[in-house]
N, C-alpha and C positions, 0 to 999 in steps of 0.2 A: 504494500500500500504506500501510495507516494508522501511525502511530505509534507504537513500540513505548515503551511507560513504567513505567518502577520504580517500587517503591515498597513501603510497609510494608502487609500488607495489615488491614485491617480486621477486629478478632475476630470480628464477626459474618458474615464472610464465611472463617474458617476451614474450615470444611469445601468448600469449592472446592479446597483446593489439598490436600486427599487425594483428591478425586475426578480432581484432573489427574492427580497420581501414579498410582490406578487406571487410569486411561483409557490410560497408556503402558505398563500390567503393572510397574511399578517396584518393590519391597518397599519402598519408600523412606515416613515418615510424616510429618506434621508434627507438631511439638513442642507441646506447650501453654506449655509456660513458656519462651517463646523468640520471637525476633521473626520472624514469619513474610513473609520479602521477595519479590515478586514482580513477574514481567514480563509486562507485558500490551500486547499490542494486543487488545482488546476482552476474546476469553478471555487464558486463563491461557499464555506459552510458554517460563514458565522459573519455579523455585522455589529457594529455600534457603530454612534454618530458624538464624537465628544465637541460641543459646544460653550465660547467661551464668555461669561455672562458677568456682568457685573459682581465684583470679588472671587472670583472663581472661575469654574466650569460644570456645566451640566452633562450628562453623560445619560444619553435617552438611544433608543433603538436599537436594544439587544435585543441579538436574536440568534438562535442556532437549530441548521437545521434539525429538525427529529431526530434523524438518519444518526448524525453523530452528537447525539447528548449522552453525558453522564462520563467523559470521556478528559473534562478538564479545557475543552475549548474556550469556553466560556470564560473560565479563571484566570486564562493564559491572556487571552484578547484582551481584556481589561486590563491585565497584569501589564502590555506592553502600549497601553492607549496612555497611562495615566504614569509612566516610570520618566517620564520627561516634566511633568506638572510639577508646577513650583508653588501652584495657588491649592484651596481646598475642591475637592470634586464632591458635587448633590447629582442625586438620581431619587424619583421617585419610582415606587415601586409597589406590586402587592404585598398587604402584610404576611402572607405565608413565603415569599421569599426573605424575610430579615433573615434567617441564619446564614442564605448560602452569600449575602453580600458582607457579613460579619465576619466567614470564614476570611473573607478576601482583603479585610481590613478597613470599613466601613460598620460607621457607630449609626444607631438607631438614633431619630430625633434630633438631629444638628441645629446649631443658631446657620439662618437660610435668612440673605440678604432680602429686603420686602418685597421685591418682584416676585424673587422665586418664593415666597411662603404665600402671596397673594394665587399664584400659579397653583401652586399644590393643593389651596383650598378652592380655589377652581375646579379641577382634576376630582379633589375627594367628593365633591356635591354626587357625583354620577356613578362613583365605585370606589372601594374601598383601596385607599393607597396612603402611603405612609413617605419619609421622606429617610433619605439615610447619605452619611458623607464620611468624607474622605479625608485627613488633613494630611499633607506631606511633610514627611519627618525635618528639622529644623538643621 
């Protein structure tokens, strides 16, 4: 099996990683103003979009195919989105994912600058979602 490899992916090759998201029925997009990170073995098996937002970055549009969950994709992809970050990273999320974002080094219930806490309470009106963050070691 080939090599799975991270990586930032290329603007010109932006519209790949909405048609991954299509291809899994996801609602999920990528961002334009935001670094679009990806895992590939040859296609596309894993996406996030790390977005950079006042005090920070936001870290929205994970995703991994079916095909290859439970595998450490996930961990690895974010592990190499946010190893350059010098600010603190927020993601909101379901609350039955807080353990697998905890293993990875994000605390439950962060101080969230007032756009992104107006945002999350946006978000939680419609489904239940929690907010969690990231600080980079000093």
């Amino acid at each position: 099996m080939p090599e799975i490899h991270y990586t930032l992916l290329d603007e010109p090759l932006w519209p790949l990683m909405n048609k991954f998201y299509r291809a899994h029925q996801s609602s999920m997009k990528a961002v334009r103003d935001a670094q679009l990170w990806v895992a590939r073995q040859d296609d596309i098996v894993a996406a996030l979009c790390l977005r950079q937002v006042a005090g920070g970055h936001w870290l929205t549009g994970l995703f991994v195919d079916p095909a290859y969950r439970a595998q450490g994709i996930a961990a690895r992809l974010i592990a190499e989105a946010v190893k350059a970050v010098q600010a603190p990273v927020w993601l909101f999320c379901h609350p039955d994912l807080r353990e697998f974002y905890e293993r990875r080094g994000f605390s439950f219930d962060p101080a969230l600058p007032y756009a992104m806490a107006e945002r999350l309470s946006r978000y939680a009106r419609s489904k239940p979602m929690i907010a969690m963050g990231l600080v980079p070691p000093s």
